[in-house]
Every structure is written in C-alpha cells, then in structure tokens.
C-alpha positions in Angstrom: 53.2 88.0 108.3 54.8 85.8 105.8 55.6 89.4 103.4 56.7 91.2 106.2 59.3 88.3 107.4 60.7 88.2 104.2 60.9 91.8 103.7 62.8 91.9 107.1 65.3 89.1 106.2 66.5 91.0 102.9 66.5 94.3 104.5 68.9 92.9 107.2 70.6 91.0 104.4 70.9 94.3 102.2 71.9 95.9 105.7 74.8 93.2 106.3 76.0 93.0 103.1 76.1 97.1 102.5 78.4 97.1 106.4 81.2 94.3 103.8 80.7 97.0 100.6 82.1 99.7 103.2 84.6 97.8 104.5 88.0 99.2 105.4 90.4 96.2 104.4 88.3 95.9 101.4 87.7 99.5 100.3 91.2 100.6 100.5 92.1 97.0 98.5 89.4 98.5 95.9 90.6 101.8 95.7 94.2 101.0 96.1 94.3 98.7 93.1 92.0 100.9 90.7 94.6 103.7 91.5 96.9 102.0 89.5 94.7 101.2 86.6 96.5 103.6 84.3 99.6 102.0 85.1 98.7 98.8 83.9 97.2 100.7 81.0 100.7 101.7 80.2 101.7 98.3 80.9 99.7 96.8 78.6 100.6 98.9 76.0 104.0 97.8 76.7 103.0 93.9 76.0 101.1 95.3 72.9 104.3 96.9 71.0 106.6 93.7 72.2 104.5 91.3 71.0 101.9 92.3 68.1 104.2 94.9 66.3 107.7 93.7 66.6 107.0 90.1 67.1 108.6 89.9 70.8 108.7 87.3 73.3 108.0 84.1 71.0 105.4 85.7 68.8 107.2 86.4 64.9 104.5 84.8 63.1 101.2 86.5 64.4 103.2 90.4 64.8 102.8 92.9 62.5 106.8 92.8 61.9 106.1 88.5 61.0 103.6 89.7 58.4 106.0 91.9 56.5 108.6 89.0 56.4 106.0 86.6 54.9 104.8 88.9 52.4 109.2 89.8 52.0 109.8 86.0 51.8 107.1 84.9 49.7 108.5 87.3 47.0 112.3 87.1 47.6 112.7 83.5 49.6 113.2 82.6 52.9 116.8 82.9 53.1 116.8 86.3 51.7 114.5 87.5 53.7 116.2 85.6 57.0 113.1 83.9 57.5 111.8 80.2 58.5 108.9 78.8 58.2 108.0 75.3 58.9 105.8 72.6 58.3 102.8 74.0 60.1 103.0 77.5 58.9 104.8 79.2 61.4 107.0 81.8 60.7 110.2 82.9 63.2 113.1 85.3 62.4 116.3 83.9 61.5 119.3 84.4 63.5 121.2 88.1 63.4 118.6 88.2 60.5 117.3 91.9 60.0 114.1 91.3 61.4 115.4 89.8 64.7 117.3 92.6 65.0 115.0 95.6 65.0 112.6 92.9 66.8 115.2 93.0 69.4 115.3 96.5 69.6 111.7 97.0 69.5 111.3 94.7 72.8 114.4 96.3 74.5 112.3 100.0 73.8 109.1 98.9 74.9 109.3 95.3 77.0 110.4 97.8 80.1 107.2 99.1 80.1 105.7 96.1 80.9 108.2 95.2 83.6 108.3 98.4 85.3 104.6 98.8 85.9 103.2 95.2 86.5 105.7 92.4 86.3 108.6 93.8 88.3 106.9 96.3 90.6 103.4 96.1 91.2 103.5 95.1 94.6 106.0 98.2 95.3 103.1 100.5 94.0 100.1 98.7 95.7 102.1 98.9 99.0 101.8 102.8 98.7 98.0 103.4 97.4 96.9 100.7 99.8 98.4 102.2 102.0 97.6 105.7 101.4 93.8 104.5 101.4 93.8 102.8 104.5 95.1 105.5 106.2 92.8 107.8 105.3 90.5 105.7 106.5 92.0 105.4 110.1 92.4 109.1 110.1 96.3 109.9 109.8 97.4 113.0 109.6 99.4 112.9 106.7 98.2 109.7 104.2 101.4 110.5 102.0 104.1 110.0 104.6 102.0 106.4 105.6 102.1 105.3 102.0 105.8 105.5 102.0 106.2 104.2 104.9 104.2 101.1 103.6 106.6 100.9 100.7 109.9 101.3 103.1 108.5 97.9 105.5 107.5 96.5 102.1 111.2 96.6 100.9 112.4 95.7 104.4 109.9 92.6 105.2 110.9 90.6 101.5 114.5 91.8 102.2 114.8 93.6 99.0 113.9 90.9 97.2 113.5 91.6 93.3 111.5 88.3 92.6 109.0 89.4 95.1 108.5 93.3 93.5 105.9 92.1 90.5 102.8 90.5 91.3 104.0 87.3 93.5 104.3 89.4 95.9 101.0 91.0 96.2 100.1 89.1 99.4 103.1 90.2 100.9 102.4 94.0 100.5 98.9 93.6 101.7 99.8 91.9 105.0 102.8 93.7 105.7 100.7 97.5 104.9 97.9 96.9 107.0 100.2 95.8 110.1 102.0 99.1 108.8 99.4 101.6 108.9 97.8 100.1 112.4 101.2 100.6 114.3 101.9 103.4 112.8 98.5 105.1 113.4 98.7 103.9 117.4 102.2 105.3 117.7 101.0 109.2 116.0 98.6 109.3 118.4 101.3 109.4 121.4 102.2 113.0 122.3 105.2 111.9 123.6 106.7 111.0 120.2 106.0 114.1 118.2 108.9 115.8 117.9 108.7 119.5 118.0 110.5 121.7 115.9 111.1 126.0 116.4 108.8 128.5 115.2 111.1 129.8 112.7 111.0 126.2 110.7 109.1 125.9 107.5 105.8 124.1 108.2 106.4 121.5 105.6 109.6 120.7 107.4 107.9 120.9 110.7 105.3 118.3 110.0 108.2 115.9 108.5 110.0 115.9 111.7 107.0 115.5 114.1 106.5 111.7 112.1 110.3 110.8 112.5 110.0 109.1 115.8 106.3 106.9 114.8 108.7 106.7 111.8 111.4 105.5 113.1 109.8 103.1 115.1 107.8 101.5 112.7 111.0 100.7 110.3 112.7 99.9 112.9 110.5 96.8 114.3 109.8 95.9 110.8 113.3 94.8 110.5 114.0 93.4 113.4 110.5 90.9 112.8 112.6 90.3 109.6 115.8 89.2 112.1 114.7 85.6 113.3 114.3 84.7 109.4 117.4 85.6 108.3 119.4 83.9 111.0 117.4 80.7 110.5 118.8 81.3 106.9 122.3 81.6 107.4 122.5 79.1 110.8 120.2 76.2 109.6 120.2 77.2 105.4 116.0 77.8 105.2 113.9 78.7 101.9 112.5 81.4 104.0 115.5 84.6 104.2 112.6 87.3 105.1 109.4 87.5 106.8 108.1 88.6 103.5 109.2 85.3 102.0 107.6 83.4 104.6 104.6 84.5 104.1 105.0 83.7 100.9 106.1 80.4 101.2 103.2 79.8 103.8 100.6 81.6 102.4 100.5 82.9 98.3 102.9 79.9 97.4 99.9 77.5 98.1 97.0 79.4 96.9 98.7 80.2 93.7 99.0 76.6 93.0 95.4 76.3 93.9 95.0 79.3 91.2 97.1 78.1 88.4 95.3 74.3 88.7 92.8 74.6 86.6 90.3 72.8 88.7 91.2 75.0 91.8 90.9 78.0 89.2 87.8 77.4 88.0 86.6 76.9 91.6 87.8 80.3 92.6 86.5 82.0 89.5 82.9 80.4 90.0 82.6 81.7 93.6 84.0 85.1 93.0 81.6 85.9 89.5 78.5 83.8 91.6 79.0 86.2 94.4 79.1 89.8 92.2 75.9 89.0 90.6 74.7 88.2 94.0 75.3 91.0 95.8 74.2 93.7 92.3 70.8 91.4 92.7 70.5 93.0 95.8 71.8 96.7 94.5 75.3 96.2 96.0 78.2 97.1 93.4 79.6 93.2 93.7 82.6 94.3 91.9 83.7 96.9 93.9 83.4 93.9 97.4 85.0 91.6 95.8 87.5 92.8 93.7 90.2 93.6 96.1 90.2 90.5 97.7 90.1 88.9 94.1 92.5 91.1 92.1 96.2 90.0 93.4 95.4 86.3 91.7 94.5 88.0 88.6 97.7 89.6 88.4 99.9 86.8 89.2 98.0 84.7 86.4 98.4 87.4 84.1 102.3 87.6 85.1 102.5 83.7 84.4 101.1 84.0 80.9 103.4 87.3 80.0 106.3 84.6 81.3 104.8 81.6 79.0 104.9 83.8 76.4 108.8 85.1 76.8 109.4 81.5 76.4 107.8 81.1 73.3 104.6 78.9 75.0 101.1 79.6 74.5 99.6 81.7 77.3 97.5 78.8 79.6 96.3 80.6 82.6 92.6 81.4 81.4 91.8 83.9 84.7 94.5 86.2 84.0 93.3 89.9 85.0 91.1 91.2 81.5 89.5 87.5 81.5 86.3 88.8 82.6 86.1 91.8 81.0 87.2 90.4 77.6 84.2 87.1 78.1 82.1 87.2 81.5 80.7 91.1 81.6 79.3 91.0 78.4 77.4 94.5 78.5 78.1 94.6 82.7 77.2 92.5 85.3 74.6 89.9 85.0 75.7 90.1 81.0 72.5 92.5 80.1 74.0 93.3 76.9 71.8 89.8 76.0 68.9 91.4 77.7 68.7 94.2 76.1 69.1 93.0 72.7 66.4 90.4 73.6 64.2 92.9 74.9 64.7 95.0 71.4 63.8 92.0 69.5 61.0 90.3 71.7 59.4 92.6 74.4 56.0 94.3 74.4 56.3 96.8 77.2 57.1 99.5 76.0 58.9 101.3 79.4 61.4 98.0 78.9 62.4 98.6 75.4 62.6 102.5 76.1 64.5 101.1 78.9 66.6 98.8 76.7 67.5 101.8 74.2 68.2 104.4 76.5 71.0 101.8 77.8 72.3 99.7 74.8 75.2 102.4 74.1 75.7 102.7 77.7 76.0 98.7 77.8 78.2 98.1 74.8 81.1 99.9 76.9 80.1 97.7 79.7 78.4 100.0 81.6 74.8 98.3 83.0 73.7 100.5 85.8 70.7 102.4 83.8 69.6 98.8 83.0 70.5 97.6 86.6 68.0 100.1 88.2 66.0 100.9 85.3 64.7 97.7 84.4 64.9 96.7 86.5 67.3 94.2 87.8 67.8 94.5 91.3 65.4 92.4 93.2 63.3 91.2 90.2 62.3 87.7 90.8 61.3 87.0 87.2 65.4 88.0 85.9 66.6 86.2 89.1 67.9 83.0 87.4 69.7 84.1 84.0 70.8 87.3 86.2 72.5 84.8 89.2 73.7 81.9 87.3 74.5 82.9 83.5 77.6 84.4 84.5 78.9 81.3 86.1 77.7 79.2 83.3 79.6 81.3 81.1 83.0 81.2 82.6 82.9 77.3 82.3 82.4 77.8 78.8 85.3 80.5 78.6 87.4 78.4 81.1 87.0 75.3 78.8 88.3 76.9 75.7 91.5 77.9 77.3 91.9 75.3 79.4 90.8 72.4 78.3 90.1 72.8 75.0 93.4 74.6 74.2 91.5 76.8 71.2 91.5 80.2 72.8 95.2 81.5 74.3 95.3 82.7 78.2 95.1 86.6 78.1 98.6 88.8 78.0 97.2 92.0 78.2 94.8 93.7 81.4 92.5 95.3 79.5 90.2 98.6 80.6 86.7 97.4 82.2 84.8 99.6 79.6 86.8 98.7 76.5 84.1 97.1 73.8 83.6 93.3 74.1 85.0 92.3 71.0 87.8 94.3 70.7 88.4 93.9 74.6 88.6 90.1 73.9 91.0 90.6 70.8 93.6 92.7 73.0 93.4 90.5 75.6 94.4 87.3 74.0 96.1 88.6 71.5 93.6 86.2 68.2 90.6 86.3 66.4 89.4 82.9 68.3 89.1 85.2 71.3 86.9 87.6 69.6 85.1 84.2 68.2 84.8 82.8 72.2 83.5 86.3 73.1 80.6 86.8 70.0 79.7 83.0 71.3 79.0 84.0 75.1 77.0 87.1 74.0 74.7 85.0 71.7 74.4 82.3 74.3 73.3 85.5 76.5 70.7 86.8 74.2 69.3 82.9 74.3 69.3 82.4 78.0 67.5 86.0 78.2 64.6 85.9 75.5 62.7 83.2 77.5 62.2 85.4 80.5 61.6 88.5 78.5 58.1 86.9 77.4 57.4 85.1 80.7 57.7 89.0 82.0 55.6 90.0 78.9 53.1 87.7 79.8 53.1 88.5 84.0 52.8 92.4 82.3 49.8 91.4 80.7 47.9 89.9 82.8 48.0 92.8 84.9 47.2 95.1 82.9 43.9 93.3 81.6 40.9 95.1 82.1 38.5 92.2 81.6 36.5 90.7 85.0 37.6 87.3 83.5 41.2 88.1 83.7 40.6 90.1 87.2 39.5 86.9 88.3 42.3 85.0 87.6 44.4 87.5 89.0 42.6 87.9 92.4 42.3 84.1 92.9 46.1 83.4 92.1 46.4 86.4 94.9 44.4 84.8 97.2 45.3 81.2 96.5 46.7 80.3 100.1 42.8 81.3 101.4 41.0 78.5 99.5 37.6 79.3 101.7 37.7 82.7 100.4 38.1 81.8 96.5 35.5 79.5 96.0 33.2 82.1 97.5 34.5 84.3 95.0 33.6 82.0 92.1 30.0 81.7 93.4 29.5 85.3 93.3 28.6 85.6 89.6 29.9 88.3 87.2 26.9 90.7 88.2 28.5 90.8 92.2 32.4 90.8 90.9 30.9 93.7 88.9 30.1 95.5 91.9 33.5 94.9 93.6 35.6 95.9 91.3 33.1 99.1 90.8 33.8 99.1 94.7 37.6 98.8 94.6 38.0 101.6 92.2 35.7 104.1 94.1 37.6 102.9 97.7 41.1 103.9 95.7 39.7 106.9 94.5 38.6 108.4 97.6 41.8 107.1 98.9 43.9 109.0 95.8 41.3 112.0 96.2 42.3 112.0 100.2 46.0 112.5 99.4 45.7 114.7 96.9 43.8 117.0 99.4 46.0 116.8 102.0 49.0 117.7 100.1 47.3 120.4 98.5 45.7 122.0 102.1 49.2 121.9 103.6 51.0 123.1 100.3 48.4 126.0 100.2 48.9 126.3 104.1 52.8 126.6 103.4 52.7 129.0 100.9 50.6 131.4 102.9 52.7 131.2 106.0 56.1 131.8 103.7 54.2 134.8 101.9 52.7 136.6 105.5 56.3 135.8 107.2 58.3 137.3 104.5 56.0 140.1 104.5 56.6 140.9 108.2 60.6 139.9 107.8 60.4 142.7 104.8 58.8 145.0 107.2 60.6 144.6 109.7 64.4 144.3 108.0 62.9 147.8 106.7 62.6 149.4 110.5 65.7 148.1 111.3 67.3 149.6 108.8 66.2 152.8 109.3 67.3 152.8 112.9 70.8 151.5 111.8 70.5 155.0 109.5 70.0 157.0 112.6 73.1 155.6 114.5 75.0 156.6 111.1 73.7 160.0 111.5 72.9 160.4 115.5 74.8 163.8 115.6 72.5 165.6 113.5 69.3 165.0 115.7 68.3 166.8 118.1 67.7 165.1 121.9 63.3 165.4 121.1 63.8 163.7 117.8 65.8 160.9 119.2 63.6 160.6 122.1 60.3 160.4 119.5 62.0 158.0 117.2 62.9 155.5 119.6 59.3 155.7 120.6 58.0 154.9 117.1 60.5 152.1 116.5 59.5 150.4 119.7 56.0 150.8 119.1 56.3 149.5 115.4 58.3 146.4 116.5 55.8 145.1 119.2 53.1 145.4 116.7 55.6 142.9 114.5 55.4 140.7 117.4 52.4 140.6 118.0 51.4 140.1 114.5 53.7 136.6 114.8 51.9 135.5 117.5 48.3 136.3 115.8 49.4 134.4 112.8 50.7 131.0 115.5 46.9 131.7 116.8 45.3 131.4 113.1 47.4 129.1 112.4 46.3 126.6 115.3 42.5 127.5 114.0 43.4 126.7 110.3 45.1 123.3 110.9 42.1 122.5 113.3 39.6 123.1 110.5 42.0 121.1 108.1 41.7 118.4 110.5 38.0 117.8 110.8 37.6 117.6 106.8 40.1 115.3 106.7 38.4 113.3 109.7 35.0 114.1 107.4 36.8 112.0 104.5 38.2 109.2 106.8 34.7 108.8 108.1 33.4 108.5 104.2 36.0 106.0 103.6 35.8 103.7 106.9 31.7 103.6 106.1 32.4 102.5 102.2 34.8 99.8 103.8 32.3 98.8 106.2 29.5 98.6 104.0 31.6 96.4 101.4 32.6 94.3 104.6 29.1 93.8 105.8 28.0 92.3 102.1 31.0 90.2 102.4 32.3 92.0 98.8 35.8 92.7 100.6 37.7 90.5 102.4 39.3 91.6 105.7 42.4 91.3 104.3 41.6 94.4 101.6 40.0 96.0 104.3 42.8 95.7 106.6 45.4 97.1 103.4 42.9 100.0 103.3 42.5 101.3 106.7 46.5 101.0 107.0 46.5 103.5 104.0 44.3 105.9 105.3 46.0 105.7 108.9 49.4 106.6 106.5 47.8 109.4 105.1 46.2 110.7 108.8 49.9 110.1 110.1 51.5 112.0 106.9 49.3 114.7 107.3 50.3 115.5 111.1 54.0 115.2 110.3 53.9 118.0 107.9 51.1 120.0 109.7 53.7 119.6 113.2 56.6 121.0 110.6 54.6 123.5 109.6 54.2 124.7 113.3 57.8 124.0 114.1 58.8 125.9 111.4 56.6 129.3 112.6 57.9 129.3 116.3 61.4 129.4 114.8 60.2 132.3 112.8 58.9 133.5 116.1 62.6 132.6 118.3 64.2 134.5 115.5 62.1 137.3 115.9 63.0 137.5 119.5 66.5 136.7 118.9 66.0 140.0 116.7 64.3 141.7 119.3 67.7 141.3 122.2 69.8 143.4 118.8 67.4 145.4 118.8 68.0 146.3 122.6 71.5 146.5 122.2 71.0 149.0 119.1 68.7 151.0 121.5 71.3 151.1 123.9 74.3 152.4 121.4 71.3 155.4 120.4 71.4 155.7 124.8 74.9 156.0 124.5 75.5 158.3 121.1 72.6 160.6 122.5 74.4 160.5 126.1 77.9 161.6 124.3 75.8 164.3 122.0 74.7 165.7 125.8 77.6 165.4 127.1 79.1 167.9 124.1 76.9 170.0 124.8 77.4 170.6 128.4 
C-alpha cells in the first residue's frame, strides 16, 4: 500500500505541476520573451562593438582599440600616442586624442543597438509578443491587431514615458497587457460592436474596421484609468503622473531593490534555480515555468550593469540575464556536463557511458535532454541530491565572486542559452576571471557527481549478481520491513534457496512464454482477418466496378442482358455478405479456442504458484505480484481480442453501407434501362 501511495502522490504532483507548465499567464510570458531572443542577440552585439572593440562606455584599457594604443604608446610615448596610463596599469584615451575620437564614433555607430533593442524599448516589444501570445491563447480573432493594441495601452498607461520603455518597465507591460487582452477579448465577442462594412470592401479592410469599436473602447478606458493620476499630479504635485508609473512605484520599484540587494538577490536566485531542477526531476521543463515570471529581473539587472558601465564602474549586479547560462547550466539543467564526464572517467555500466557519449556534444552546447531521459535523470533517487541542490550551491559560489568577492565583473552582455560554457562566460562578463569562475563550477560538478556515479555502480551490481549469496542479500534488503519472513529465509539452507530461485525463473518463464503466445495468437489472428477481408474488399471493389462499366455503356445492351446482369451482380454480392458473416462466425470459434489454451496456461501457472505456496518457497507477497501479472495478461488479451471483433463488424457496417450504393446504382440501371424503353417506344 505504502508503493502505491507514493506512486499516487507524485503522479498527482506530476499532474499539478504539468496544469502550472501549461499555464496561460506563464506560457505566453515564456513565449513572449523567447520571441525576442534575437533582438537581444542583436543587442548584445551592440554592447560587444561599444565596449570590447572601440573601448566604449569606460572600458579603454581592456578594448581591442586600448590594446593598439599600449602597443602605439609603448613605442612612441604616451603623449604621442594621446594616451594615459596610471599607477595601476590602466590605460584611458586622452582628450580629443585620436583614439577617443574614432572610440566616440565607434559607440555613436553601434551603442544604438544596444538602446534600441533592450535598454530603451524592451518593454515596448514585450507588450506586443505577450500580447500576441496571450491572445492566441484566449482565442481572438486576429492576435496581430491585440498585440498592438497591447503596445498602444502600454504607451498610454506610463504616459509616454521614455524612462519606462527599457526594462524598468517590464512589470508595467505585463500588467497593463493582460488587463488589455481580457477586455478586449470580452468586448469582440459582442455582436453589437462589430462594425460591418459593404460587400464591395477589401477583406483585409473589412476585418480592420469590425475591431474599431472593441478598439476604440479599450484605448479609450485605458486612458481615462490613466486620468485620476495625472490630476493628482498636477493638483497635489505626486511622483506618480501615470497609472503605469504607479505601478511602478508600488510594485517593480520595491522588488528591484529587493533584486539589486545582494542578500534579496541571492534569495531570489536560490529559489528560482532550486525550483527548475525541481520540477526537470520530475520531467517538467523547469525553465520554460519559471522563466517568464523570472526573466523581467534579469533584464533590469542586466540594464543596471550596461549603466555602471557608461559610467566607467565595474558591472556589480551578478544575476543579470546570461548569469546562469554563462556559470549555473553547466552542460543543462542539473549541470550534467559533470556527470557525464564523471561517468566517462568512473562508470562501469556500459548503457551509462554509451549514454554519456551519445550526449556529451549535445551537453557542451547546453543541451541535457538525451541525458535527462536517457540516463536517466528524471525520477532517479540515487542522482536526486547532486541533481536538486548542486545548482544552488553553485550560484552562491558564482554570487560570491561578483558580489562579495569583487573578482568576477556583473555580466553586460545576454548571452544565447546554447552558447559553450566558457566562451558563454567570457562574453558575458566581458574577462578571463569569468571564464576562470566558470572552469571552477564545472570541476566542482564533476566532484559532486563521481561519488554517486559508483554508489550507482555498486546498486548496478548487486543486481546483476548471479550468485545465491548475493540473491540473498538482495531479497532480504527487499524484504527487510517483514523480519518474520527473513529469518525463515536464512534457515532454509542454500540446497532450498536453490530451489526458489530454480522456481522463480521457471514461474517468469511461463509468465514471458504466456505473453509471447498471446501476442503472437492475436498477431496471427489479425493478419488472417486483414488478408480474407481484403480479399473480399478486392472482390468485391472488382463487381462494383464492373456494374459502374455497364452504366457507362447501358445504351448498348439490350433489355435481357440488363435484366441477366443485374441478376448476377445481386447474386454475387449476397454471397460477399454472407461470406462476412461466415468469417464473424469463425471468428467467435477461433477466439473461443484461443481462450481455453490460454485458460490451459493460467491453470499451469496458478498450480506452480500454489505448489511453491504450499512448501512455503514463495511468500504471498510474490505470489500476489504473480497472479496480478497473469490477470494483466488475461485482461490484455480480451482487449485486443474485443478490437479484433470490433474491428470486423465495422468491416461488416461498411459492407452494408456498400450495399444501400449498391441499391441506388441498381436503381440509375432501373432508370437508364426505363429511358432505353422509352426510345424505343
């Protein structure tokens, strides 16, 4: 009773948490946020030119550009080459100095793509995918026209704010679009406000003007929720001028302060990694949960270290978006890069290490599903610590060194999730001690991992021992909770264990044998029904044919040749039917005679069980497991014989569906043969 609780508790689990994976809120958060990916791709690639080619926002001395004017000053001078560099080493252009100047027009070129895809817009282009997500979801008509929409209330609610476009104001646009889409969605429903346009308009047009009053509406209330605000602003002089701002000032103000403390961070980053890795232990894609909920802090950390940057500081904000890419997934989820290169170095099994190579180039791009379900992972008791808690353990360590330690730089630049670890973690901070921080995590990894490869070694081994000794060890670790039961099993002697186990294997035997019998009977049965139908259908598709034939040609026959066809055909079709019905009849006979050898075999096995039983061999408990499997295999064997049969009477309902066109082809030869008289006369 105790296995089938259990087994009840994680399937409602698996059941619960699978009803959050399909979420709508969260799913359109997912998908609305990994439609922008290339965006922030582009982005990125922005922040890469500004600030490790021409030296941008603060960073001369570690750009491409700052290495040509230290090798330039250390041959002609500082002041030639319009350089300084002080006590410590570092290196900034002087200055109206020719480096600052094509360093100023390398950021002017290049620093817009960084503001126009993430730090001054983002929110603008979430409020239109999340939107356009989340009302496909809710079934609208036209997802397009609700996305805008989303990104019209967006711009009305924060009052067209500029401060609130970039990331800051990610909470906004996810508030303000799913109020959007719901009022919109209940006010396109209404017949009453679909305006409808002449016949003779385009259709593209059409559909435009049958959303202008839901439209309209929508807008419309958006800005007069924004009204209250801004008189509040200009009577009484408050911080809040929108609705938008509001809820920023009441909501995302605070938790960004939680999110850029670094205690409050490392809370928040804890619970979200703890969480992934619990939900993929259970075969739920953790990431795609979680990450919508998760993603807007990312972004606004990220935006705050782009900021530090511009101002010449050292990025701080360790959980900036690419943070766990760059340190945490090392190879995926549950960092099985480490396992696998354990498992290459210390496992015996050899389905694990074919395992472990068929994934290792899979996992170096952080891809860990053929590990996940292969190993597997998912619902493995023996991986369930390292899988569950390294992560976590992991981002302290990571934390730390940004944080606290000062050693690695926050991250500037929101990497892919598949780039390579190492040279994820040197684009995203920007320094070799990031690549240093990341080669650390995936060695701690392989460490945490090794242990728990050889304790599953050892579990593998012990069961694949084919020595009594070890089978009783095994059976009384089994059976430990029925103490009675093992002691009697100790004072058996080797000669009686003998005989079990000869027992055992002859009971799973007969049990294998009585499967394989069954699904070879009905696989035989099958085959012959398919061939003996499809002979009749032939036969019968053959007739029909040739009656279709004489319609084609009905003026060429005379009245006595009709009259003697129709005959034949008729007679030729009810000997089809009746050889369906013979077949149903054999059929019935066939599965009856099926049915008593498989009773025959049930009755071999229930006497073997008995007999074991009655020399107390077995213990009720086997016994018990045994007669469930046979009942399995009687129940099996019904369901496919009852298919079988349902499958032949709709051979036979089709036949008789065939038979009612065969009437009404009768009836056009009645008719054809009537106008042939009627030519005559």
């Amino acid at each position: 009773m105790k296995t089938i609780s259990k087994t009840n508790y994680t399937e409602k689990m698996i059941k619960a948490f699978s009803k959050l994976a399909v979420n709508k809120q969260l799913s359109s958060l997912r998908d609305g946020f990994a439609f922008i990916t290339p965006l922030l791709i582009v982005g990125a690639l922005g922040v890469v030119f500004v600030v490790f080619i021409f030296g941008g926002w603060g960073s001369n001395n570690a750009s491409l550009l700052g290495l040509i004017a230290r090798i330039d000053a250390s041959v002609n001078g500082n002041a030639a080459a319009g350089v300084t560099i002080d006590s410590n080493n570092i290196l900034s252009f002087n200055a109206n100095s020719a480096y600052q100047t094509i360093s100023n027009i390398g950021v002017k070129i290049f620093e817009p793509l960084w503001s126009a895809t993430v730090s001054g817009a983002l929110s603008i282009y979430t409020s239109f995918t999340i939107g356009y997500f989340y009302s496909r979801t809710r079934n609208a008509s036209q997802p397009i026209i609700t996305g805008l929409l989303c990104m019209v209330t967006f711009f009305i609610v924060t009052g067209f704010d500029s401060s609130l476009f970039g990331p800051n104001g990610s909470l906004i646009s996810i508030i303000i679009t799913f109020i959007t889409v719901e009022i919109y969605i209940a006010l396109e429903k209404l017949d009453k406000l679909k305006l409808k346009m002449p016949n003779g308009v385009p259709p593209a047009v059409a559909v435009s003007f049958s959303k202008l009053f839901p439209l309209m509406i929508t807008a419309g209330g958006m800005a007069l929720v924004n009204a209250p605000f801004i008189i509040m602003n200009q009577i009484v002089g408050t911080d809040a001028s929108s609705f938008g701002k509001a809820i920023y000032l009441a909501l995302q103000a605070p938790f960004i302060s939680l999110a850029t403390n670094p205690s409050g961070q490392l809370g928040i980053g804890i619970l979200f990694v703890t969480l992934v890795c619990f939900f993929w232990f259970f075969g739920l894609h953790g990431s795609n949960i979680l990450d919508g909920a998760v993603n807007p802090i990312w972004f606004v950390l990220l935006a705050l270290n782009t900021e530090e940057l511009s101002r010449g500081q050292t990025p701080s904000q360790a959980m900036a978006k690419g943070f766990w890419d760059a340190y945490i997934y090392v190879g995926g989820t549950g960092c099985t890069l480490g396992l696998l290169i354990a498992t290459l170095f210390f496992s015996k099994r050899k389905d694990t290490i074919q395992v472990a190579k068929f994934s290792l180039p899979a996992g170096l791009f952080q891809i860990n599903e053929p590990v996940t379900f292969g190993y597997p992972m998912v619902l493995n008791p023996t991986f369930f610590i390292p899988y569950i808690f390294l992560m976590p353990v992991l981002t302290v360590i990571s934390w730390a060194a940004i944080s606290i330690l000062k050693w690695v730089p926050g991250g500037i630049v929101a990497i892919p999730w598949s780039t390579p670890m190492l040279l994820g973690a040197f684009l995203h901070s920007g320094s070799w001690q990031g690549i240093i921080l990341a080669l650390l995590n995936l060695i701690i990894s392989i460490v945490v991992y090794v242990p728990f490869v050889l304790i599953y070694n050892k579990a593998i081994d012990t069961n694949n021992s084919l020595s009594v000794a070890n089978k009783i060890f095994l059976f009384g670790k089994l059976k430990k909770e029925n103490r009675e039961l093992k002691e009697k099993i100790k004072l058996l002697g080797v000669e009686k264990l003998q005989e079990y186990e000869n027992l055992n294997d002859s009971l799973k035997l007969i049990a294998k044998n009585t499967k394989l019998n069954i699904k070879q009977e009905i696989k035989n049965l099958k085959l012959e029904y398919e061939q003996k139908s499809s002979d009749l259908n032939l036969e019968y598709v053959m007739k029909y044919n040739d009656i279709n034939n004489v319609i084609r040609k009905g003026h060429d026959m005379s009245d006595d040749e009709y009259l003697n066809y129709l005959k034949d055909s008729d007679i030729i079709y009810n000997e089809y039917l009746s050889k369906i019905e013979q077949e149903k009849n054999d059929s019935s006979k066939s599965k009856n005679s099926k049915k008593e050898n498989v009773k025959n075999l049930k009755a071999e096995m229930y006497y073997k069980l008995d007999v074991a039983k009655n020399n107390k061999i077995v213990d009720q408990s086997s016994i018990d497991n045994y007669y469930e499997k046979i009942s399995s295999l009687w129940v099996e064997h019904d369901k496919k014989q009852d298919e079988l049969k349902q499958e032949l009477e709709n051979k036979i309902k089709k036949a008789r569906s065939n038979k009612s066109e065969y009437n009404e082809t009768l009836n056009k030869i009645n008719e054809i043969k009537e106008s042939v008289n009627n030519e005559k006369h």
